[in-house]
BALOBA-1460 file (C-alpha; in Angstrom, 3 decimals):
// residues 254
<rec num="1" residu="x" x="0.000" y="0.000" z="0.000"/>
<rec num="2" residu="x" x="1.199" y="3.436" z="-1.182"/>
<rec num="3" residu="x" x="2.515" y="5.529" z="1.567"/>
<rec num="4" residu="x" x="0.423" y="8.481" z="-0.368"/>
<rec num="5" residu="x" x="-3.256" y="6.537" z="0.128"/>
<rec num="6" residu="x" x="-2.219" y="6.001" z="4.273"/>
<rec num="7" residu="x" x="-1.999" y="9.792" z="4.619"/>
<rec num="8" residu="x" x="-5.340" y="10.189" z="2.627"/>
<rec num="9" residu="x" x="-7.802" y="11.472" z="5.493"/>
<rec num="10" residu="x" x="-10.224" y="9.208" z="4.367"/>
<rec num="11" residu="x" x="-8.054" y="5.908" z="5.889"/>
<rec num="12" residu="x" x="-6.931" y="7.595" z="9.220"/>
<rec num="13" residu="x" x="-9.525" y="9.763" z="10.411"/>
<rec num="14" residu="x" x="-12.455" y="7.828" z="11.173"/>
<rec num="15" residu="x" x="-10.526" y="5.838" z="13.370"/>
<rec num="16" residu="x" x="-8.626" y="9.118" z="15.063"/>
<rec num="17" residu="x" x="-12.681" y="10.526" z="15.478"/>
<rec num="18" residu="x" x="-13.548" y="7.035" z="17.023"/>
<rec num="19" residu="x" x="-10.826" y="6.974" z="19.587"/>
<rec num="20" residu="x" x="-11.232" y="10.446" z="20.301"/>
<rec num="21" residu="x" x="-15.186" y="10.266" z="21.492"/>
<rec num="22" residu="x" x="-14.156" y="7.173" z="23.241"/>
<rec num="23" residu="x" x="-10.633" y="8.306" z="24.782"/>
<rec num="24" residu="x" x="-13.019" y="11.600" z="25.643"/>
<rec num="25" residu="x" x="-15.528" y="9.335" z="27.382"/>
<rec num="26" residu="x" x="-13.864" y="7.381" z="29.379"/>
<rec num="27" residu="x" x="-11.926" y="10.671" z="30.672"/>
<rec num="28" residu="x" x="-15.987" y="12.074" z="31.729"/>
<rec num="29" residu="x" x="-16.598" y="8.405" z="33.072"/>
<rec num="30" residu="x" x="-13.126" y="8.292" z="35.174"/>
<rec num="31" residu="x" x="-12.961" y="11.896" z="36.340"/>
<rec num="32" residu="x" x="-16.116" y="11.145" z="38.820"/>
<rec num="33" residu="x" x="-15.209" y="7.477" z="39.588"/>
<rec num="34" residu="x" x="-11.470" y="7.668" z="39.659"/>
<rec num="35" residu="x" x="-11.823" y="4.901" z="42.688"/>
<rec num="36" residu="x" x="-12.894" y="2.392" z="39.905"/>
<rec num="37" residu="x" x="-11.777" y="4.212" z="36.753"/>
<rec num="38" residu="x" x="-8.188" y="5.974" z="36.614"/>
<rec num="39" residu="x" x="-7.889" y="9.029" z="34.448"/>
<rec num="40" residu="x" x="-6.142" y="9.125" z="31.486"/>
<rec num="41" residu="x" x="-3.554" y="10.992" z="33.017"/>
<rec num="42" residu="x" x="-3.249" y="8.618" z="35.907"/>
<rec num="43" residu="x" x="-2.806" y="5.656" z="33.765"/>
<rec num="44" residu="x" x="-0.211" y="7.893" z="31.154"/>
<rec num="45" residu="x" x="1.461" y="8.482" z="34.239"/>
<rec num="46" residu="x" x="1.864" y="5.079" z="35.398"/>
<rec num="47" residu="x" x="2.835" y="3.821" z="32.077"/>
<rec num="48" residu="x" x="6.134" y="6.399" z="31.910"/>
<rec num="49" residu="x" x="6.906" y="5.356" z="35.644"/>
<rec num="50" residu="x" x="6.650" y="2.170" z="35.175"/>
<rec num="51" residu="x" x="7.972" y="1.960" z="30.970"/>
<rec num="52" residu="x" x="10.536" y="-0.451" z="31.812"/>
<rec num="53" residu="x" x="8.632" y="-3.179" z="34.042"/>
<rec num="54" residu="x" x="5.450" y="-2.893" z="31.192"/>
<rec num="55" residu="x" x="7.532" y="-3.715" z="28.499"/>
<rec num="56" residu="x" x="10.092" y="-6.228" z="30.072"/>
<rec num="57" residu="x" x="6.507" y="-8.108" z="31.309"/>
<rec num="58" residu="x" x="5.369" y="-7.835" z="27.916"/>
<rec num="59" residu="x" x="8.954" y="-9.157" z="26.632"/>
<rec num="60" residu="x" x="7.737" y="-12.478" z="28.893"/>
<rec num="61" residu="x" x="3.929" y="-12.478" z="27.180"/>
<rec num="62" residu="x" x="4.971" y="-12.458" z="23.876"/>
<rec num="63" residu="x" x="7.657" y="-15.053" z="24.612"/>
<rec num="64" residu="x" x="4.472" y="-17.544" z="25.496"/>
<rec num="65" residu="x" x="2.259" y="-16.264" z="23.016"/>
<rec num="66" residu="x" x="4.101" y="-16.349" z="19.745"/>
<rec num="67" residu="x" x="5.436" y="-19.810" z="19.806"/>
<rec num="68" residu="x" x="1.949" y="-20.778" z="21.010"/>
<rec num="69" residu="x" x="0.484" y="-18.905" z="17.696"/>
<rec num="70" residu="x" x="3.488" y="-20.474" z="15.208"/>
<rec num="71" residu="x" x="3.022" y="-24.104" z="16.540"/>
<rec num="72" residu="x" x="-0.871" y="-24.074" z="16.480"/>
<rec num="73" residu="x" x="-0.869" y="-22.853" z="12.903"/>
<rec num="74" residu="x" x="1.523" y="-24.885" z="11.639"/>
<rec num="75" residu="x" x="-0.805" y="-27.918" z="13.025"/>
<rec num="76" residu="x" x="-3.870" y="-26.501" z="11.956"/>
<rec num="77" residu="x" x="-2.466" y="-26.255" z="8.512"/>
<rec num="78" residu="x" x="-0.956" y="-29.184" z="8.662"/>
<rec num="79" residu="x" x="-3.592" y="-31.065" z="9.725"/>
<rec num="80" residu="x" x="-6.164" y="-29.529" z="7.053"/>
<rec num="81" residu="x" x="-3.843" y="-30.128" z="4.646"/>
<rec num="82" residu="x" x="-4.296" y="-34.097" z="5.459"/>
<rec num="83" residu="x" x="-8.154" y="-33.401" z="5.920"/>
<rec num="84" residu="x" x="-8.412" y="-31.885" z="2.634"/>
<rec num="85" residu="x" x="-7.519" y="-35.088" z="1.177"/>
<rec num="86" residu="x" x="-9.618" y="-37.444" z="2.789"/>
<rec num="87" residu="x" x="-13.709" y="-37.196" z="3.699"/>
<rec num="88" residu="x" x="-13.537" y="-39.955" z="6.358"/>
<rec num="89" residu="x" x="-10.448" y="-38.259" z="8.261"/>
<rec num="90" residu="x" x="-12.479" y="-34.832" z="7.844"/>
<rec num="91" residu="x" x="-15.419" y="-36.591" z="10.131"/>
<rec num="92" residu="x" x="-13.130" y="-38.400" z="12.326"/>
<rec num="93" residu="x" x="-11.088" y="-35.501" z="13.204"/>
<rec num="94" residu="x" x="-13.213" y="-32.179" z="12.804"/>
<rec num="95" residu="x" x="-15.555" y="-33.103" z="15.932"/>
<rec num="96" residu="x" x="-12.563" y="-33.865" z="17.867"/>
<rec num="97" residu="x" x="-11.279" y="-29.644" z="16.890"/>
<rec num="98" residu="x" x="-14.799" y="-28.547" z="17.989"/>
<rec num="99" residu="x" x="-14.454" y="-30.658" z="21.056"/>
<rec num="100" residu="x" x="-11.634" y="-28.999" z="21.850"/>
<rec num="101" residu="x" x="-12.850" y="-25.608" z="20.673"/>
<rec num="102" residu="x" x="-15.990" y="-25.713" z="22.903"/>
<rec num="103" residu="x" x="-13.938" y="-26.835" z="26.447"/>
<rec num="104" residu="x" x="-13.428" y="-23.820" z="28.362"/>
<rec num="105" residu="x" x="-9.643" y="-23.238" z="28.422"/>
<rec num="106" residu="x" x="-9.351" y="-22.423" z="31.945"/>
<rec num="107" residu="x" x="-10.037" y="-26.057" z="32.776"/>
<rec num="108" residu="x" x="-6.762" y="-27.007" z="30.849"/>
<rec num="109" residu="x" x="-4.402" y="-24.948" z="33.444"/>
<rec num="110" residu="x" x="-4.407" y="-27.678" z="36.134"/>
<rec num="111" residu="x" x="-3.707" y="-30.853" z="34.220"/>
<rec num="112" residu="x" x="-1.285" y="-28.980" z="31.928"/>
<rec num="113" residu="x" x="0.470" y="-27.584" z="35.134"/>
<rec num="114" residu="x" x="1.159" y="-31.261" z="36.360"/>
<rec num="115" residu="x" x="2.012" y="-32.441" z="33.068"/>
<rec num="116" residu="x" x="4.266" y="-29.751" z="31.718"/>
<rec num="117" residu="x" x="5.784" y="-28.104" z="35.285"/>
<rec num="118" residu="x" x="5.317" y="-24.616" z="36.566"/>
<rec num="119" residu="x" x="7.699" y="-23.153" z="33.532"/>
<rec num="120" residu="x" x="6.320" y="-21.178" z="30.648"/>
<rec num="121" residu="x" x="5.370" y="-24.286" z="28.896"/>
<rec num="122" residu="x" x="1.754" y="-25.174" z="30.147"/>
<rec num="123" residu="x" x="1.388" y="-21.172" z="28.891"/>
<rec num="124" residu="x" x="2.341" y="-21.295" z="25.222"/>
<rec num="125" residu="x" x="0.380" y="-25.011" z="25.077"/>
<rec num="126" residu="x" x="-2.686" y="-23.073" z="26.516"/>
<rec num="127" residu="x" x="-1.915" y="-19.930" z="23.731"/>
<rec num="128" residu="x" x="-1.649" y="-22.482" z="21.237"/>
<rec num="129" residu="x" x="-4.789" y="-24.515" z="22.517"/>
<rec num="130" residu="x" x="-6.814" y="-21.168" z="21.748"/>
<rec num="131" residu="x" x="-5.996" y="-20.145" z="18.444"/>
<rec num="132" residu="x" x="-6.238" y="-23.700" z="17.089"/>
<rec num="133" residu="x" x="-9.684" y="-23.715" z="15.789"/>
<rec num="134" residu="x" x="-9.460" y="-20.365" z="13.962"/>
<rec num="135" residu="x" x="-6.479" y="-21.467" z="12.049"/>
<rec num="136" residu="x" x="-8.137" y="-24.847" z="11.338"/>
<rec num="137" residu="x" x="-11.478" y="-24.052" z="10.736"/>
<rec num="138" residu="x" x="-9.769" y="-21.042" z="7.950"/>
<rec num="139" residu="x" x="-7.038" y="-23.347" z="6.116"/>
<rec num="140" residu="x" x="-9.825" y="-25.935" z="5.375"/>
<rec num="141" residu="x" x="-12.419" y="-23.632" z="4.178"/>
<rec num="142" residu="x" x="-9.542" y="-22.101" z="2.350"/>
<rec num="143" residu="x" x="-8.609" y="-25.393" z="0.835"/>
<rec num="144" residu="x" x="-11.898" y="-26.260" z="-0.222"/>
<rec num="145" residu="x" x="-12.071" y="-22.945" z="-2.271"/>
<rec num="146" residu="x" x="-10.542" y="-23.547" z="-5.492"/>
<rec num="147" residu="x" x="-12.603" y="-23.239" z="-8.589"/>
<rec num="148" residu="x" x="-14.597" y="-26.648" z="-9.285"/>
<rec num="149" residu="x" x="-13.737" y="-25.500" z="-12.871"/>
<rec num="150" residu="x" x="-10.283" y="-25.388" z="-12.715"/>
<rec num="151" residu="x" x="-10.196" y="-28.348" z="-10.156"/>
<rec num="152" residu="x" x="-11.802" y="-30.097" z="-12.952"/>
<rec num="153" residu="x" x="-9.272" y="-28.931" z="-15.305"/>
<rec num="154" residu="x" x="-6.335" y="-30.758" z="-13.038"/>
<rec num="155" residu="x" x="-8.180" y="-33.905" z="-13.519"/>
<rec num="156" residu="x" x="-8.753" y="-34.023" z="-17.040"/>
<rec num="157" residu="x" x="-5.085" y="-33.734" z="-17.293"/>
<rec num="158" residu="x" x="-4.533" y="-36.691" z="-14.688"/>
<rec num="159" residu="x" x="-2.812" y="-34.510" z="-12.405"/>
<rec num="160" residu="x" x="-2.071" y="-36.152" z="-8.982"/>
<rec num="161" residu="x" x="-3.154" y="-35.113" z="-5.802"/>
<rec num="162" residu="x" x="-0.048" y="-33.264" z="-4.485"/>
<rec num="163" residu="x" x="0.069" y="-31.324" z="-7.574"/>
<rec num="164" residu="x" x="-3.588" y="-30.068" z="-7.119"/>
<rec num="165" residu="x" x="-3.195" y="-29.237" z="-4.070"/>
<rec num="166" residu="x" x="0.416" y="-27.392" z="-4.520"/>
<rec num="167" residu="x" x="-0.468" y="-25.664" z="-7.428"/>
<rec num="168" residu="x" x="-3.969" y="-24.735" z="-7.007"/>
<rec num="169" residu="x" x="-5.515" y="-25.629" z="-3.548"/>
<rec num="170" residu="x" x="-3.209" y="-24.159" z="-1.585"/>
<rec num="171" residu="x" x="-2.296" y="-20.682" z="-3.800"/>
<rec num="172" residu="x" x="-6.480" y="-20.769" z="-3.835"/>
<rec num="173" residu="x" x="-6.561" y="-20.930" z="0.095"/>
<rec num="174" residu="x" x="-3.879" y="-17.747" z="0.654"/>
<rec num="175" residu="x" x="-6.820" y="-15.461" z="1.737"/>
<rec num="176" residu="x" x="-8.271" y="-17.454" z="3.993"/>
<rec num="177" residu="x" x="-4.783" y="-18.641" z="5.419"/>
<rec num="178" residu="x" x="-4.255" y="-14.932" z="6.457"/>
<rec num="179" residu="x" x="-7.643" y="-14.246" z="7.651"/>
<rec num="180" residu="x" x="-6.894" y="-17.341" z="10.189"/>
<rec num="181" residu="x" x="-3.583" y="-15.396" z="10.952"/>
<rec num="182" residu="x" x="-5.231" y="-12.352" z="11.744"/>
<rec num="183" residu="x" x="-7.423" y="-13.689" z="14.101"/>
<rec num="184" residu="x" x="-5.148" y="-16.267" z="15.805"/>
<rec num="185" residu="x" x="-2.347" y="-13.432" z="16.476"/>
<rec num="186" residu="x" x="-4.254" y="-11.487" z="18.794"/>
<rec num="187" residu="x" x="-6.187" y="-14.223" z="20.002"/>
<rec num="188" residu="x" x="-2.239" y="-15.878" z="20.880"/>
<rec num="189" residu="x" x="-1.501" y="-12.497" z="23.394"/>
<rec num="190" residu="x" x="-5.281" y="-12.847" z="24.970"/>
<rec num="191" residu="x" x="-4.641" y="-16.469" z="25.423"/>
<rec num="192" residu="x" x="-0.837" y="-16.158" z="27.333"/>
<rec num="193" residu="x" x="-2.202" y="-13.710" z="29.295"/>
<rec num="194" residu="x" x="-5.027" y="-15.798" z="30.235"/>
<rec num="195" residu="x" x="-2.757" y="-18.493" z="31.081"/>
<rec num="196" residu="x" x="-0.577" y="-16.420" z="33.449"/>
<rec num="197" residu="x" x="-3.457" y="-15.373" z="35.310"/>
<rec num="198" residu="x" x="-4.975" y="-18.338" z="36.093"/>
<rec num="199" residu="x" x="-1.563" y="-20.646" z="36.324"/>
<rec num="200" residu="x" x="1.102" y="-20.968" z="39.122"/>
<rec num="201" residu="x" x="4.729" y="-20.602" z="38.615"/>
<rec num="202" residu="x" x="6.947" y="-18.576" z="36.710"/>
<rec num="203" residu="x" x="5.897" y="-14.678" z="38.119"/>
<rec num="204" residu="x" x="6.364" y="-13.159" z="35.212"/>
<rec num="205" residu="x" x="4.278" y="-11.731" z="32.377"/>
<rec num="206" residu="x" x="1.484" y="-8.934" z="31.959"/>
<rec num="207" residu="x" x="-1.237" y="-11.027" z="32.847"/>
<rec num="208" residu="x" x="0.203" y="-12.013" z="36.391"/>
<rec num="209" residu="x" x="1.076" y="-8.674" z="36.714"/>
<rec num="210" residu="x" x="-2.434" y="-6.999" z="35.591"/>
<rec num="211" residu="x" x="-3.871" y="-9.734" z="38.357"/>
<rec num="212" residu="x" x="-1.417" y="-8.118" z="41.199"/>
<rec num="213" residu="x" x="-1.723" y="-4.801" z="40.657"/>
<rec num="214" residu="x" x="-6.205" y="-5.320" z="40.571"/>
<rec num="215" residu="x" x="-5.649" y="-7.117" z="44.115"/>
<rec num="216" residu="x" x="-3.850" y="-4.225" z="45.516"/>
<rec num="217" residu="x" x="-6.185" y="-1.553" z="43.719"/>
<rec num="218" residu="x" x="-3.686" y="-0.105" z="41.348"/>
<rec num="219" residu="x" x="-5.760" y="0.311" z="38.424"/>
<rec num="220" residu="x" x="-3.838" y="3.067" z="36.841"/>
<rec num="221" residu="x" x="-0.825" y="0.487" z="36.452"/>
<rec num="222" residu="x" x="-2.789" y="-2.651" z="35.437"/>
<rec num="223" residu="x" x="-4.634" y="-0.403" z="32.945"/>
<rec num="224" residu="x" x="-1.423" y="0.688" z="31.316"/>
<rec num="225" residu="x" x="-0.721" y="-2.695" z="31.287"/>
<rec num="226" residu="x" x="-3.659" y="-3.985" z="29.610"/>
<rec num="227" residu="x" x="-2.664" y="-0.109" z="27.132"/>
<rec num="228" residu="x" x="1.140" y="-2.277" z="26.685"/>
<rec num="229" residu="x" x="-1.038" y="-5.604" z="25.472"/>
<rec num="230" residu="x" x="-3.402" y="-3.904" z="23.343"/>
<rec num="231" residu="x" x="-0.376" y="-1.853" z="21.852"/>
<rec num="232" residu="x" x="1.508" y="-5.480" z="20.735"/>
<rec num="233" residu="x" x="-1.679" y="-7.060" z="19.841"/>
<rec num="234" residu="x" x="-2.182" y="-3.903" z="17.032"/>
<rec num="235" residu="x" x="1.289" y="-4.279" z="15.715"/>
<rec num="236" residu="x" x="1.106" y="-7.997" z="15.399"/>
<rec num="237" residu="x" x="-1.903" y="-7.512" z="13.339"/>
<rec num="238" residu="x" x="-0.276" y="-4.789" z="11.224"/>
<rec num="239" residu="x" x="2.809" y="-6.831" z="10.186"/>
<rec num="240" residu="x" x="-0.488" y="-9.901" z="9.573"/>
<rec num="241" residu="x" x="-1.610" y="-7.297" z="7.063"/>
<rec num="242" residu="x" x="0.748" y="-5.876" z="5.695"/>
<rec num="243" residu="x" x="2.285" y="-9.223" z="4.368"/>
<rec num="244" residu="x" x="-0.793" y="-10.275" z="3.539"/>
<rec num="245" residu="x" x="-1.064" y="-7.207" z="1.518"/>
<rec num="246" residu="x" x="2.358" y="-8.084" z="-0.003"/>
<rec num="247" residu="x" x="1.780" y="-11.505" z="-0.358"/>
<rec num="248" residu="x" x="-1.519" y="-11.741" z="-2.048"/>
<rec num="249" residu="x" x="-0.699" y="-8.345" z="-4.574"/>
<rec num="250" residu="x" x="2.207" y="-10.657" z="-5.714"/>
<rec num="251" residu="x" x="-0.048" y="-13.738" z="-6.326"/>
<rec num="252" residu="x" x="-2.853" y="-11.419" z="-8.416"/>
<rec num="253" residu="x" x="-5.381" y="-11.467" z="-5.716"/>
<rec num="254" residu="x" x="-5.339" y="-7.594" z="-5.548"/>
């Protein structure tokens, strides 16, 4: 994307005007409940006292939540892939993803905990456990996408299954590959997080820290926190974008 149609204020400012009404409502909410809600200012305030701590916690997040993203979408892939090639695996293995889908994650954090240690482990398998579907559910819709017409085009010229699905089921399933991406990395951040909070261990990481500071009432600093999360969680969905921009504008998608 052109550097000249980002500046255009028809990309940026309805999303400045947005965060301005709400940035300008929370500051009416929090000036007259700044017991629950911390002012802007409080929570700025925090965040450049505290820069180094924020970031060095979110240094430890990201550390759980990005192999816990690569991994799972490598699987899910994978594992569509070898789906997309057989009907009876498809039945015998999609209800098992749902299954899986539909358990509340939480209840993973004990066995996980025994199984794995108190290390950062049981954290990246519970990051990973949570963007799983997405990916899956994506990379097979995605590989069921190709045109029936040119599908049937690759079989009138015998060609075998591998080169189907290498030359035209998988280029066919690049959109929906990154649209699994770009849910699945911020999902990754809101799963670690999750996983710190509610496992034992390793006392590091924004979530454990978010969950400390609520206990002893400092909101300002576990809303700058939360500011530091949402801040990595927007950049890892910009670089999601912007290769996807790259990648598909190469293939002739855009």
């Amino acid at each position: 994307m052109r550097t000249a149609e980002l500046l255009r204020p028809s990309r940026w400012l309805p999303t400045a005007v947005a965060a301005a009404v709400v940035l300008g409502a929370w500051q009416l909410v929090a000036t007259s409940t700044t017991a629950v809600l911390p002012t802007l200012g409080s929570i700025w305030s925090a965040f450049t006292g505290n820069a180094g701590t924020l970031f060095a916690n979110a240094g430890d997040t990201l550390e759980e939540a990005l192999p816990g993203l690569a991994g799972s979408y490598v699987v899910a892939v994978l594992l569509a892939v070898v789906m997309s090639q057989s009907r009876m695996l498809t039945r015998a293995l999609l209800p098992l993803a749902i299954a899986l889908n539909v358990s509340p994650v939480i209840a993973f954090a004990p066995p996980l905990t025994v199984f794995l240690g108190l290390g950062q482990m049981p954290r990246v398998v519970l990051a990973a456990i949570i963007t799983f579907f997405p990916s899956l559910i994506n990379a097979i819709v995605g590989l069921a996408s190709a045109d029936r017409g040119a599908v049937e085009v690759f079989e009138t010229l015998h060609a075998s299954r591998w080169e189907t699905l290498w030359r035209l089921r998988l280029p066919a399933s690049l959109p929906y590959l990154f649209a699994a991406a770009r849910i699945s990395a911020p999902l990754s951040i809101v799963g670690a997080t999750v996983a710190e909070m509610v496992l034992g261990g390793v006392n590091v990481g924004l979530g454990r820290q978010i969950q400390t500071w609520s206990s002893y009432a400092e909101l300002n600093l576990a809303w700058a926190g939360i500011a530091v999360l949402a801040f990595f969680g927007l950049l890892i969905t910009g670089i999601v974008v912007a290769l996807e921009s790259w990648v598909l504008k190469a293939r002739g998608f855009r």
